[in-house]
C-alpha positions as CSV (number, residue, x, y, z in Angstrom):
1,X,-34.4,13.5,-4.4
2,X,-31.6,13.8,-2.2
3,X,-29.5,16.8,-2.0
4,X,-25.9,16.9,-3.0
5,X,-23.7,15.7,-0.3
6,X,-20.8,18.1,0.8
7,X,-17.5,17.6,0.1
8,X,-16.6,17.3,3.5
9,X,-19.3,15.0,4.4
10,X,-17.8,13.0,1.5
11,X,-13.9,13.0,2.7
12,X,-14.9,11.9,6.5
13,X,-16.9,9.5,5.2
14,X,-14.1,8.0,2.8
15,X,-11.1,8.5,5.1
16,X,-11.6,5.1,6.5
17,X,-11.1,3.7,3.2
18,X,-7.7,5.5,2.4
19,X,-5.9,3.0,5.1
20,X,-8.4,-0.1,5.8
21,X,-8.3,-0.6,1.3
22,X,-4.4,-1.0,1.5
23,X,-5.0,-4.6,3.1
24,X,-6.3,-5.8,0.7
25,X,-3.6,-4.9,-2.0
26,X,-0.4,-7.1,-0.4
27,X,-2.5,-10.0,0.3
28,X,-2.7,-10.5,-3.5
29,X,0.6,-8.5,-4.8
30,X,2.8,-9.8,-1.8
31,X,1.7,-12.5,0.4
32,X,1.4,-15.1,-2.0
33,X,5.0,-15.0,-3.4
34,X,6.9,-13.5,0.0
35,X,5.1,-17.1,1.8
36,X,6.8,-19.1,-1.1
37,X,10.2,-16.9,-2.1
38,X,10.7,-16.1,1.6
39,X,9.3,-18.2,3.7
40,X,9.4,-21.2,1.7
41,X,6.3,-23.0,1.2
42,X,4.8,-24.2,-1.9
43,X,3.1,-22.1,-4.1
44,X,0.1,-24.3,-4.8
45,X,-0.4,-24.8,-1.2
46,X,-0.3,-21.5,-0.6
47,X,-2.5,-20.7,-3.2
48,X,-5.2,-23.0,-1.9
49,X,-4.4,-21.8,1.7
50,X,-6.0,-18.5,0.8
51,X,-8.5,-19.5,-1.7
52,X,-10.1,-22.1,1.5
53,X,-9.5,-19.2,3.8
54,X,-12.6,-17.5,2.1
55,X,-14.9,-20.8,3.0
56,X,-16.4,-19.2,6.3
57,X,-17.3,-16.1,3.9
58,X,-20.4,-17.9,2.5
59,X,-21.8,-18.2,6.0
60,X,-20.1,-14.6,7.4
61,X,-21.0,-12.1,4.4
62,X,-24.6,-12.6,4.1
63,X,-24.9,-13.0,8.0
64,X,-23.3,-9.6,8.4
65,X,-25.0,-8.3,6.3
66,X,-28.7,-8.8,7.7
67,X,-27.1,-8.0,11.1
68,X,-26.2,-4.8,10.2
69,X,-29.3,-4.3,8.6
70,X,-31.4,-5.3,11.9
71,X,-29.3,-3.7,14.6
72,X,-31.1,-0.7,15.9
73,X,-28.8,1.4,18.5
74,X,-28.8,5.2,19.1
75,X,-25.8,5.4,16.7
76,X,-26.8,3.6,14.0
77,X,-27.3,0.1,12.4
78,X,-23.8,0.4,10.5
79,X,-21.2,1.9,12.9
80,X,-21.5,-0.3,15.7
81,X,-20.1,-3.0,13.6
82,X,-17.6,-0.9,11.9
83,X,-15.9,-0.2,15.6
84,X,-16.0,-3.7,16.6
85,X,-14.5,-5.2,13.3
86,X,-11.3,-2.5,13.4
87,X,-9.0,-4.2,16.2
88,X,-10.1,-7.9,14.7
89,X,-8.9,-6.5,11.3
90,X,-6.2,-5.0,12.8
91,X,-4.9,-8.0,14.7
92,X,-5.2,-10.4,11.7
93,X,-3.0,-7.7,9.5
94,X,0.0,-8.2,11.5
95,X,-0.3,-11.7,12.3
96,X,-0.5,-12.5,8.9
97,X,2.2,-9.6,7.5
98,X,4.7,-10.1,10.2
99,X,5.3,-13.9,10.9
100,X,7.5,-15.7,13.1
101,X,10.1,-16.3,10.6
102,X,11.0,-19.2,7.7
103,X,11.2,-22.0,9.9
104,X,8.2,-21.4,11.6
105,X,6.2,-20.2,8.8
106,X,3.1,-22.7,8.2
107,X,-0.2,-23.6,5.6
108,X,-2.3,-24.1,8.3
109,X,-0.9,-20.5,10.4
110,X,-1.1,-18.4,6.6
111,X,-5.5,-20.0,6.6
112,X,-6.0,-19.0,10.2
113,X,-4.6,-15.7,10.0
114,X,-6.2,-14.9,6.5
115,X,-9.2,-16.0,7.8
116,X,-9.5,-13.6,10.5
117,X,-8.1,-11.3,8.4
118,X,-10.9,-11.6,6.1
119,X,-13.6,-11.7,9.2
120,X,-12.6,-8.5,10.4
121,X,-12.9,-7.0,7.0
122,X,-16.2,-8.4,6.6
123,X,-17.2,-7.0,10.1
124,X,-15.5,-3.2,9.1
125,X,-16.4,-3.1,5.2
126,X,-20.1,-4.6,4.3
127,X,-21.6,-2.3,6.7
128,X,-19.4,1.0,6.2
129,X,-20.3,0.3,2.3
130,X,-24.0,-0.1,3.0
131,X,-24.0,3.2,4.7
132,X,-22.5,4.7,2.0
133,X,-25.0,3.4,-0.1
134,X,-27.4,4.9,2.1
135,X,-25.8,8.1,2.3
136,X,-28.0,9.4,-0.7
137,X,-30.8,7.6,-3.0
138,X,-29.7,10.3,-6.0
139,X,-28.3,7.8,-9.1
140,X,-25.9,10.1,-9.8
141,X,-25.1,10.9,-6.6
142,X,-24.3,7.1,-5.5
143,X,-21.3,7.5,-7.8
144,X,-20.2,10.3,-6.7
145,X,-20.1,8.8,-2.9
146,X,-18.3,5.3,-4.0
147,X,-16.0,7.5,-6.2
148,X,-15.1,9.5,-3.5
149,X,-14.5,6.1,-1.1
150,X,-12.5,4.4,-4.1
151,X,-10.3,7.3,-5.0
152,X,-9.5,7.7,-1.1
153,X,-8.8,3.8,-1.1
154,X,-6.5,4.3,-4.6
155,X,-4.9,7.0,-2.5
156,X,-3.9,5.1,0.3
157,X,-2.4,2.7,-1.9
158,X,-0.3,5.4,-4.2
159,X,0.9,6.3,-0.5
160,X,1.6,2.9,0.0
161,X,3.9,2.5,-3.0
162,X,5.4,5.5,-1.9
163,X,6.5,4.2,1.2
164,X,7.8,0.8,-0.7
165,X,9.7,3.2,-3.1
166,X,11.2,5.0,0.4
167,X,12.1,1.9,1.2
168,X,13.4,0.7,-1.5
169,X,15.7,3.6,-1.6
170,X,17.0,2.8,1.5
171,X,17.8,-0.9,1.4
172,X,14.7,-2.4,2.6
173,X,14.1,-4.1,-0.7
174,X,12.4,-7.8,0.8
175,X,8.8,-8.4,1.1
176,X,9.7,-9.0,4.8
177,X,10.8,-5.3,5.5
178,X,8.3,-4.4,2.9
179,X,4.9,-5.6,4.7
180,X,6.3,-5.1,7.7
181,X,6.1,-1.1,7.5
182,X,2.6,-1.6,5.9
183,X,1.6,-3.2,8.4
184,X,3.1,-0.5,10.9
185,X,1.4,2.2,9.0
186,X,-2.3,0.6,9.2
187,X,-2.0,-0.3,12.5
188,X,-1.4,3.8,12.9
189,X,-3.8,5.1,11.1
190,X,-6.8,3.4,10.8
191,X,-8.1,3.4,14.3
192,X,-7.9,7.7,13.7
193,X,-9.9,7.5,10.4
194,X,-12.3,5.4,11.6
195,X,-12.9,7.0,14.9
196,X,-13.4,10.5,12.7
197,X,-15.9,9.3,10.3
198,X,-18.1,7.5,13.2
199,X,-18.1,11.0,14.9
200,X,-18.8,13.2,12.0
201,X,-20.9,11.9,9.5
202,X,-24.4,11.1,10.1
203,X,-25.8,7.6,9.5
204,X,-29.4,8.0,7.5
205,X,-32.4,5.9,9.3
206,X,-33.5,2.9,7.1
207,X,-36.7,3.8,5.2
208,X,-39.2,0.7,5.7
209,X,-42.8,-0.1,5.5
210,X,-42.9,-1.3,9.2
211,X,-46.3,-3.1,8.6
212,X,-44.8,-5.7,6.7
213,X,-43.0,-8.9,8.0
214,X,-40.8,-10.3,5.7
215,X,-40.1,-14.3,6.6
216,X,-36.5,-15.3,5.8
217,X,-37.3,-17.8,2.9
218,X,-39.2,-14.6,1.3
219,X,-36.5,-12.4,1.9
220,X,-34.3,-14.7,-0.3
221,X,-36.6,-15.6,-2.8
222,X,-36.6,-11.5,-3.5
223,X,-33.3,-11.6,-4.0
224,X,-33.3,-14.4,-6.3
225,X,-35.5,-12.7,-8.2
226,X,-33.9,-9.3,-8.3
227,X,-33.8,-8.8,-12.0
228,X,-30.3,-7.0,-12.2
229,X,-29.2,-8.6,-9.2
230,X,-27.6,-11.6,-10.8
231,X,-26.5,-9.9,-14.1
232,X,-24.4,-7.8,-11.9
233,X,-22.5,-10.1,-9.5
234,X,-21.9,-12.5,-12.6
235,X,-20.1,-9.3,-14.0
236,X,-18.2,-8.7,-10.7
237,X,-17.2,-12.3,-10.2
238,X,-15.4,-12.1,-13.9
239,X,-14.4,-8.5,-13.2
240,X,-12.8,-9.2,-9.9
241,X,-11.5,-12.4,-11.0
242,X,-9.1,-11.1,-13.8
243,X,-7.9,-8.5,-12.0
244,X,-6.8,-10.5,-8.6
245,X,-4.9,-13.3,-11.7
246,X,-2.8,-10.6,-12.9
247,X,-2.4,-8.8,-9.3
248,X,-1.1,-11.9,-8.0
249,X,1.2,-13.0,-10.7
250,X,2.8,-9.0,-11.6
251,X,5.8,-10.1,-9.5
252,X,6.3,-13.1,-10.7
253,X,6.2,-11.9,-14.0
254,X,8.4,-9.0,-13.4
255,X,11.3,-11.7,-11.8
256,X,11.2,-14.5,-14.3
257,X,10.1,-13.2,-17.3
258,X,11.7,-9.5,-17.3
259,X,14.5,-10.5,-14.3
260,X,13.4,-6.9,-12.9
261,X,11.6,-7.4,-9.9
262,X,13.1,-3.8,-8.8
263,X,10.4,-2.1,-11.2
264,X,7.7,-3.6,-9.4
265,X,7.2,-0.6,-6.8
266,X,7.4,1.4,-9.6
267,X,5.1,-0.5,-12.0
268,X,2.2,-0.3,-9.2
269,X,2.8,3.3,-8.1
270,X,2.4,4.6,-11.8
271,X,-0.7,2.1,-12.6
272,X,-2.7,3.6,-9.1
273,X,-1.4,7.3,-9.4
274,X,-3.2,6.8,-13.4
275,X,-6.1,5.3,-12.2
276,X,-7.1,7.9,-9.4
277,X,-5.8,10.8,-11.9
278,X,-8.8,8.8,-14.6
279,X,-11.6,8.6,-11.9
280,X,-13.3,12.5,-12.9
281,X,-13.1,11.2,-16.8
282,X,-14.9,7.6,-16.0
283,X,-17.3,9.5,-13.6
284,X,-18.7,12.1,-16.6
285,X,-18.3,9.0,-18.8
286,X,-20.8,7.2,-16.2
287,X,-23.4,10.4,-16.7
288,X,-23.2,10.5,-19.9
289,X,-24.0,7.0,-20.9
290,X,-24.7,5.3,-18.0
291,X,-23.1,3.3,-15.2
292,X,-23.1,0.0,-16.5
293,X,-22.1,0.9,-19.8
294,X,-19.1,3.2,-18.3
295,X,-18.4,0.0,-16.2
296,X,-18.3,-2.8,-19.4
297,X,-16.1,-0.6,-21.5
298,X,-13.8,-0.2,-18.4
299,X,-13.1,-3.8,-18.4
300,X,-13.1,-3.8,-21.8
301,X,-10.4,-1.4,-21.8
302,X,-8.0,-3.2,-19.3
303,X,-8.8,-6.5,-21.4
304,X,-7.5,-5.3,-24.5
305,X,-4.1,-4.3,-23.3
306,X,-4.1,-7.6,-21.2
307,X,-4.1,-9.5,-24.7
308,X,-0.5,-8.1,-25.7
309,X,0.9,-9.1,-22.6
310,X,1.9,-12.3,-23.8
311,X,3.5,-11.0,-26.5
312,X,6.1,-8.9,-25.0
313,X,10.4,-9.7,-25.3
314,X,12.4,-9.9,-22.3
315,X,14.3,-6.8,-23.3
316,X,11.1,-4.6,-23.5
317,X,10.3,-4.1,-20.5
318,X,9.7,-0.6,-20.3
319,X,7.3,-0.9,-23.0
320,X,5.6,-3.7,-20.7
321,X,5.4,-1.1,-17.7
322,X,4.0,1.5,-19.8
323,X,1.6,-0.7,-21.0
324,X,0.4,-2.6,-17.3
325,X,-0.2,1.5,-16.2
326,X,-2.3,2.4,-19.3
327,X,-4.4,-1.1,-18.6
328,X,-4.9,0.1,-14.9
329,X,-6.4,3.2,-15.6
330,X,-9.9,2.2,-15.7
331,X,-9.4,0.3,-11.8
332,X,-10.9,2.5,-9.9
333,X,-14.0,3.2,-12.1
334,X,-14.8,-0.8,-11.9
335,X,-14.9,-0.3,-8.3
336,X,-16.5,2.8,-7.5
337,X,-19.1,1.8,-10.3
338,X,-19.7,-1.4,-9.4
339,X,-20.7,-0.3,-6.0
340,X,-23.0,2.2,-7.2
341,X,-24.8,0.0,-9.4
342,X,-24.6,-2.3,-6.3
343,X,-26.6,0.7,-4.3
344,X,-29.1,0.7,-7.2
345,X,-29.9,-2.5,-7.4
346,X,-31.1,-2.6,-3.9
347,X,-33.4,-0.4,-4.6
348,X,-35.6,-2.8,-7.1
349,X,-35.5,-4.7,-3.0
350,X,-36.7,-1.8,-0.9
351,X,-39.7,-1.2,-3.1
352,X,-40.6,-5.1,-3.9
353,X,-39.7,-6.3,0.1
354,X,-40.4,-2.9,2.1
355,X,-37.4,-3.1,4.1
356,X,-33.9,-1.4,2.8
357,X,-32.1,-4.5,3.4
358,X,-28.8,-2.9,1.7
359,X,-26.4,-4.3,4.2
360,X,-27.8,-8.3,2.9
361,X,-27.2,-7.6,-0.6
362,X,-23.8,-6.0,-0.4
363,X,-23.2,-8.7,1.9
364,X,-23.7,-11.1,-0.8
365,X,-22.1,-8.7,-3.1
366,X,-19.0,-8.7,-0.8
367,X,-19.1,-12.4,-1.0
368,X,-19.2,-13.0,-4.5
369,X,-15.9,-10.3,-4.8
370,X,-14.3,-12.1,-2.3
371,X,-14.7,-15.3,-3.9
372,X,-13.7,-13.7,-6.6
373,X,-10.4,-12.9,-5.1
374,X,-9.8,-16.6,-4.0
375,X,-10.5,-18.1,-7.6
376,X,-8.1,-15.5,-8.7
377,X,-5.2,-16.0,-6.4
378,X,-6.0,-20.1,-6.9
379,X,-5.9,-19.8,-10.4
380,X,-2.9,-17.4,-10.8
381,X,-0.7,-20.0,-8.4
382,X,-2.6,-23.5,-9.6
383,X,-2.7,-22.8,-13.8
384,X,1.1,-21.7,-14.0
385,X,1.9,-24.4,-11.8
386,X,0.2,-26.9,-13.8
387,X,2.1,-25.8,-17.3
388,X,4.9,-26.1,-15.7
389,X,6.0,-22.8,-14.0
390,X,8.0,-23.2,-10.5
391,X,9.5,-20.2,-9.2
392,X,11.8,-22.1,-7.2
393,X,13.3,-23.4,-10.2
394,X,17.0,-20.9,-11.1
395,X,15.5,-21.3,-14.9
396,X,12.0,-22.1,-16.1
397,X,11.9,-23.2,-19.6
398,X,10.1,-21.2,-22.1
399,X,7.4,-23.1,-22.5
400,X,6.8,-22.7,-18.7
401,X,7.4,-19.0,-19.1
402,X,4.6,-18.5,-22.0
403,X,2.4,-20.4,-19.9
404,X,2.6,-18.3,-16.9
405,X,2.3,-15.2,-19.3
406,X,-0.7,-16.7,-21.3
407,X,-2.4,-17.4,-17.5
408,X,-1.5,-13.5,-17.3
409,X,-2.5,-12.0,-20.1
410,X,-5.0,-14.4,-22.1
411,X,-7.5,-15.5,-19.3
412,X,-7.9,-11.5,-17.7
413,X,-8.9,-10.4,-21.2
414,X,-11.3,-13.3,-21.6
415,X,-13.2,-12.3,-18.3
416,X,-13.4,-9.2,-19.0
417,X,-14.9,-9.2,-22.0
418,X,-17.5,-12.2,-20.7
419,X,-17.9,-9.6,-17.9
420,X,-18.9,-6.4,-20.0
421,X,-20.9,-9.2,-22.3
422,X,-23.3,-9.6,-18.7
423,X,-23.6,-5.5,-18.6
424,X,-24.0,-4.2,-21.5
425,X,-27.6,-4.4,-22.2
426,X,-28.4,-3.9,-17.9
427,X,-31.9,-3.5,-17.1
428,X,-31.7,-0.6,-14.3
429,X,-31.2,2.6,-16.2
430,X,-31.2,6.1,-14.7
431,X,-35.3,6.4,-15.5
432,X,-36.0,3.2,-14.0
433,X,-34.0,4.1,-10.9
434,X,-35.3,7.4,-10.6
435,X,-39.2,6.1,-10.7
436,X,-37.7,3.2,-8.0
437,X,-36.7,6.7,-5.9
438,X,-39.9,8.4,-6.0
439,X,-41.6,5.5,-5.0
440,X,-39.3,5.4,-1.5
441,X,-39.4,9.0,-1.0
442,X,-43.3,8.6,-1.4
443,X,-43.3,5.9,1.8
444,X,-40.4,7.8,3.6
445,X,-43.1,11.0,3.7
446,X,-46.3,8.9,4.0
């Protein structure tokens, strides 16, 4: 079995994540209402503009992926791609976070830009997860290295917030200003973080049974085949899916239902400072009865307090906020969970196929949470809209304002509980995955 990985092994290897994870976060909590407050296009169309902008992922993830997996340089199959995908991420970013202005704002310019945007994270993010993966073949030691890359990624958003909440203080109070000093600060640092982590942390050969010659049609029908393979990205697709509804629509919420968009900062800050204070509890949780039950009662978790949203009067809006940061507490344990179990799963591969073809399965794994995030964003930005909601309107009616709550509340608790529903009875447990183990360390020495 592997040996324990070092802490600082485990921090350079992160780092990356505590800067490249913070794009992600505006392009649900921000973009979506800054192009349609701001910038004034309509929300459906910019709802769709980002859902279609994921289109090209069904052809990019899993083609990253097996690239990665087949490159063979002197530094690695993994880190070659990670340096080229950095400037195209970066370059996207600020297109798409700093426009022109309102009147040249456009559909077609917020798809292009999200779609490189979402290139260059493909090109940086399947194959620095695979190698993470990769990092150790230990079950318990997976989660250990995703929890370390989440929590730095949770991090770098708690920063973030900060940094909103500077701003805040200061004037700078419009999503303009705002993702323009996001922006600013990626741009910074992530060239630094990912420079140290290519230097300093190693990159593990692939272990393979070179004799065998796996055809492409075989590859895939492995993978089809993988029996926890589609219990789990059913689970992430629901996971994912609530999450990115109520991400996109917190705003919203917060403006036309409360009429305190001022708490948003705030709200956020407190829910991702909770959620990386929770990640040691969900971790010994995850030992002590098993990833993928940890992971179901997670989402179970934030869909329980999801059902009250609804319920909530204008006037108790505190009680709201405190109830939104108890909800996200369990974020970061979905995540660094369901990239260990992820890590797992390719292990029923390596044994059945010979080859550790980790970098195609969280290739498809990155496109199924990707698509994920576009039915999310669609359906937060198409459902309101179709019951009624239009923020441009001075004074939705109530009916349109329960609507838009019932899209945030009701739904996310539904998927997560369908979610947990696909999880809770998983067929890789720790003994399964440590037989799985000896069987690859068996070829590795052989």
């Amino acid at each position: 079995m592997s040996k324990p990985l070092s802490r600082r092994t485990l921090a350079l290897y992160a780092l990356p994540n505590l800067s490249y994870s913070v794009a992600a976060l505006p392009l649900a909590l921000f973009v979506p209402a800054f192009y349609a407050d701001e910038l004034g296009l309509p929300l459906r169309q910019v709802g769709v503009a980002i859902a279609a902008s994921r289109v090209l992922d069904v052809v990019t993830d899993p083609l990253m992926g097996q690239l990665s997996d087949r490159l063979r340089t002197r530094f690695g199959r993994r880190k070659p791609w990670i340096a080229l995908g950095t400037p195209i991420l970066l370059l996207a970013l600020w297109q798409l976070f700093v426009p022109a202005g309102r009147g040249e704002a456009s559909v077609l310019g917020l798809f292009g830009w999200t779609a490189l945007l979402f290139l260059g994270f493909t090109i940086v993010d399947l194959p620095f997860k695979a190698w993470g993966a990769e990092l150790s073949r230990d079950y318990a030691e997976r989660s250990r290295v995703a929890a370390w890359r989440e929590a730095f990624g949770f991090s770098g958003q708690v920063l973030m917030l900060l940094l909103l909440l500077a701003l805040a203080r200061i004037g700078l109070e419009r999503a303009a200003q705002q993702l323009y000093w996001i922006a600013v600060a990626i741009v910074a640092t992530l060239p630094v973080f990912v420079a140290l982590a290519l230097a300093f942390v190693v990159e593990p050969p692939p272990v393979e049974r070179v004799e065998r010659k796996l055809g492409f049609g075989a590859g895939l029908r492995l993978v089809a085949e993988n029996p926890a393979f589609a219990r789990m990205i059913a689970a992430v697709l629901l996971f994912v899916s609530g999450v990115i509804v109520q991400g996109t629509l917190h705003r919203l919420v917060l403006t036309h239902v409360f009429g305190r968009p001022d708490l948003f900062p705030v709200m956020i800050f407190a829910e991702n400072l909770l959620t990386l204070a929770a990640v040691p509890l969900w971790l010994r949780l995850s030992h002590r009865i098993e990833k993928h039950r940890a992971i179901a009662l997670a989402a179970l978790w934030i869909g329980l307090f999801s059902l009250a949203l609804p319920f909530f009067s204008r006037d108790a809006v505190i009680l709201f906020i405190v109830c939104m940061v108890l909800r996200g507490s369990s974020f970061a344990s979905i995540l660094f969970l369901s990239n260990s179990i992820a890590a797992d799963v390719v292990d029923f591969d390596a044994v059945a196929s010979g080859q550790q073809r980790t970098g195609l399965y969280f290739g498809v794994f990155g496109l199924v949470t990707k698509a994920a995030i576009a039915v999310g964003v669609l359906i937060a930005t198409a459902l309101p809209a179709a019951l009624g909601f239009d923020p441009g309107r001075e004074s939705p009616s109530e009916a349109a304002l329960f609507g838009l709550l019932g899209v945030y509340g009701f739904l996310p608790g539904a998927l997560m509980a369908a979610g947990a529903a696909f999880l809770w009875r998983f067929p890789l447990t720790r003994e399964i995955q440590a037989g799985l183990c000896v069987e690859l360390e068996t070829r590795s020495s052989s």
